[in-house]
N, C-alpha and C positions, 0 to 999 in steps of 0.2 A: 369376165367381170361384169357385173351387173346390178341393178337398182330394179325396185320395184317402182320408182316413178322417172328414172333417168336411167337407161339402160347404155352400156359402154362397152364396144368391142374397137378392139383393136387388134389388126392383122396387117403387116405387110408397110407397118409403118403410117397408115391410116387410121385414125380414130372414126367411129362412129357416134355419135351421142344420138339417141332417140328419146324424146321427151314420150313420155308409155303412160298416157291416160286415156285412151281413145274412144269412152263410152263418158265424157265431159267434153271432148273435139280437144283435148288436149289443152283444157284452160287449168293455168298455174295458181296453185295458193300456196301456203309458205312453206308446207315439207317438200314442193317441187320445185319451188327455189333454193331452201338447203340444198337438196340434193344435184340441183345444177352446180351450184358454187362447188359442192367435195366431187362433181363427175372433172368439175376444170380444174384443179388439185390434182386430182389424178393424171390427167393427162398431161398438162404440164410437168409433176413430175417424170414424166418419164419419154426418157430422151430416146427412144427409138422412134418418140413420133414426133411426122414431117409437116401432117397438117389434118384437121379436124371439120367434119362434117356434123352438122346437124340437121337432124330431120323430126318430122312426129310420126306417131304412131296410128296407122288407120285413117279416115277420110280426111284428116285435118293435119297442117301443121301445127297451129295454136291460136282457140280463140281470145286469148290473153288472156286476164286476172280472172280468176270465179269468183263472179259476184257474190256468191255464198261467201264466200272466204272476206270479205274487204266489207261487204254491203252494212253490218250492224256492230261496226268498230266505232270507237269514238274517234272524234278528228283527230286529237293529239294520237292516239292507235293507229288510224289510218294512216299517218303525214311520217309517225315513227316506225313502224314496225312494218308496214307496208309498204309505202311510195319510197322511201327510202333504203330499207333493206334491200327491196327489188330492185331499186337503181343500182344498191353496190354490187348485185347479184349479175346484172346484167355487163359492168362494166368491167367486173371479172373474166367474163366471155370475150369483152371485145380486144382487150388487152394481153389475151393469150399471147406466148411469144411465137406459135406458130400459125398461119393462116388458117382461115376458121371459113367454113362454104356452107350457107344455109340450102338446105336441099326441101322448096319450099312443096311438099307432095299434096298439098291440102290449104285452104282460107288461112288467111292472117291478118286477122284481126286483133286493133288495139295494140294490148303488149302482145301478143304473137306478131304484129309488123316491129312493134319493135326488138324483140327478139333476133330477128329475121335481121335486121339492120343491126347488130351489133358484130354481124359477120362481115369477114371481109367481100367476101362472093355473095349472091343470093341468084339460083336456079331456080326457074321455077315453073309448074306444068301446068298445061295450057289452060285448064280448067277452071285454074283457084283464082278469087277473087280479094283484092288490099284491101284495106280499109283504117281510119282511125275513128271511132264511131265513140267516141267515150263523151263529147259533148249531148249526143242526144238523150244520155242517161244524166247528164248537170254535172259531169265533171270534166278536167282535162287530162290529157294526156302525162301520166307521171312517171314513164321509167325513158322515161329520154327521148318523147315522141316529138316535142318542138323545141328539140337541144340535137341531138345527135341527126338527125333525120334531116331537121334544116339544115345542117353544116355539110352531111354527104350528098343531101339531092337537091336543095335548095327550095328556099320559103317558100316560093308560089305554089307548090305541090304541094305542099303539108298546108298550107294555107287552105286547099281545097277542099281535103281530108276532112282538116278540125272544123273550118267554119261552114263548108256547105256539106260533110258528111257524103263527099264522094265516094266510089267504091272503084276501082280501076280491076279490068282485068287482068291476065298474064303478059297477054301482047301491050295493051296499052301501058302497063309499069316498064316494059324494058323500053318502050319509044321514052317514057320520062325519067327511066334511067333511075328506077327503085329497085329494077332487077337486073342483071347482068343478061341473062338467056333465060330462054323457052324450050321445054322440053316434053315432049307428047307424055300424057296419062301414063300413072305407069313405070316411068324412066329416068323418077328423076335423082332414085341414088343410084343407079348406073350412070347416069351423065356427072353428077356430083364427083365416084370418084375415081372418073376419067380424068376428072379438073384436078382430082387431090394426086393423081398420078403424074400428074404435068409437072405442080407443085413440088413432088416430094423429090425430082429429079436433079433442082437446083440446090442450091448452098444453104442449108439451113441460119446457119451465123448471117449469110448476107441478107435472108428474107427478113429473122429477127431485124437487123438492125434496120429495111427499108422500113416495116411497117412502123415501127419507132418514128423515123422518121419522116414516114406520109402522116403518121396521126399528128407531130408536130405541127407541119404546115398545113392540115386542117385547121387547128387550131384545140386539136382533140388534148387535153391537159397538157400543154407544152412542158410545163413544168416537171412532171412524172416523165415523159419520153423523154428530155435534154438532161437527168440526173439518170435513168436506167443506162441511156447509151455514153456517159462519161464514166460513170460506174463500171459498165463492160470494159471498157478503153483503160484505166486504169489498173482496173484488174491483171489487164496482160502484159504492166510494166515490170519492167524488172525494178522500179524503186519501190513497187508494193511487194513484191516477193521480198526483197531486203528489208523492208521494214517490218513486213510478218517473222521473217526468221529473228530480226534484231531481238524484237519484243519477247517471243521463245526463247531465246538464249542469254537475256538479260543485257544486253550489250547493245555499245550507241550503233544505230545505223550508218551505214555508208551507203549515201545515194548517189547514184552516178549519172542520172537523167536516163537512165536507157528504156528506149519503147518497143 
């Protein structure tokens, strides 16, 4: 299976996603965010996979939005059909139900960090350099860079980022803890899906339901993770199966409480 701007293999119970523009460094405009939103469609449909990797394609993982694409929108264009599409784009990624390991092979920049932070893991080789650089063009960060980012690594970092346009290396992200590990030039979808091997080992129901609820006590949409995971739990009563058949068969329910 595959995309011409998101390409998608799956073997062994691992997904790959590879964001595939690599003569742009892999910067997103909006047929690469469709096609991310229907590659996380896909994968989620389909239940032999355990856990999902994304990477880019060639020197970069992503140097976020192309300016081409966003630069001669009008605001209400830009605020509608861009910052916002690409956030629900994004939060479709991080809300997968099975864990998701950015395998950062290449810079990430702007929305490529954030990208990159929408997974639950972030690998990354030794080379590539962070960055949220969108202030020095006159705008901010708009697919979740001082939302999602402050809440998993904490303000003072992204602080650094937006207002003094720091760049951190590989080694210096994972000491502040933007990247999980370091992995030499080269290795980093092999180290990636060592991680998604590790992953794919344990209970799928039980990672769904953790990451549900780590994104709760983040503070990550409490509201959407405390109705998915009451939703699953009920699902498995036997008063919803009695009620589904009642309603087929036109007859009152008998519920008996059973879990």
């Amino acid at each position: 299976m595959s995309d011409a701007r998101i390409r998608i293999e799956i073997e062994g119970g691992i997904a790959i996603l590879t964001v595939a523009r690599a003569e742009k460094l892999n910067a997103l405009d909006i047929d690469m965010l469709k096609a991310l939103a229907a590659a996380c469609d896909t994968v989620e449909a389909d239940a032999s996979v355990r856990a999902v990797i994304l990477t880019g394609e060639g020197k970069a993982f992503s140097a976020g939005g192309d300016i081409k694409a966003w630069g001669a929108m009008s605001p209400n264009e830009f605020g509608h059909a861009w910052v916002r599409f690409g956030h629900r784009v994004f939060e479709r990624l991080a809300t997968l139900r099975m864990p998701v390991i950015a395998a950062m092979n290449g810079h990430a920049l702007g929305g490529g960090l954030e990208l990159a932070a929408a997974a639950d893991i972030r690998i990354a080789e030794s080379q590539i350099k962070i960055g949220l650089p969108e202030t020095s063009l006159g705008m901010v960060p708009g697919w979740s860079g001082t939302q999602r980012l402050v809440r998993r690594f904490g303000a003072q970092v992204v602080r650094r980022m937006v207002l003094g346009g720091e760049m951190f290396t590989a080694e210096e992200a994972r000491v502040l803890g933007l990247v999980d590990a370091v992995a030499e030039t080269g290795t980093v979808v092999a180290a990636a899906m060592d991680y998604a091997h590790r992953i794919a080992k344990r209970g799928p129901a039980a990672l769904e339901i953790c990451k549900l609820m780590i994104a709760a006590a983040n503070g990550e949409d409490n509201g959407t993770a405390v109705e998915a995971l009451g939703s699953i739990l009920a699902a498995k009563t036997g008063d919803m199966k009695e009620g589904v058949a009642a309603f087929s068969g036109k007859r009152p329910a008998e519920f008996k409480g059973e879990w």
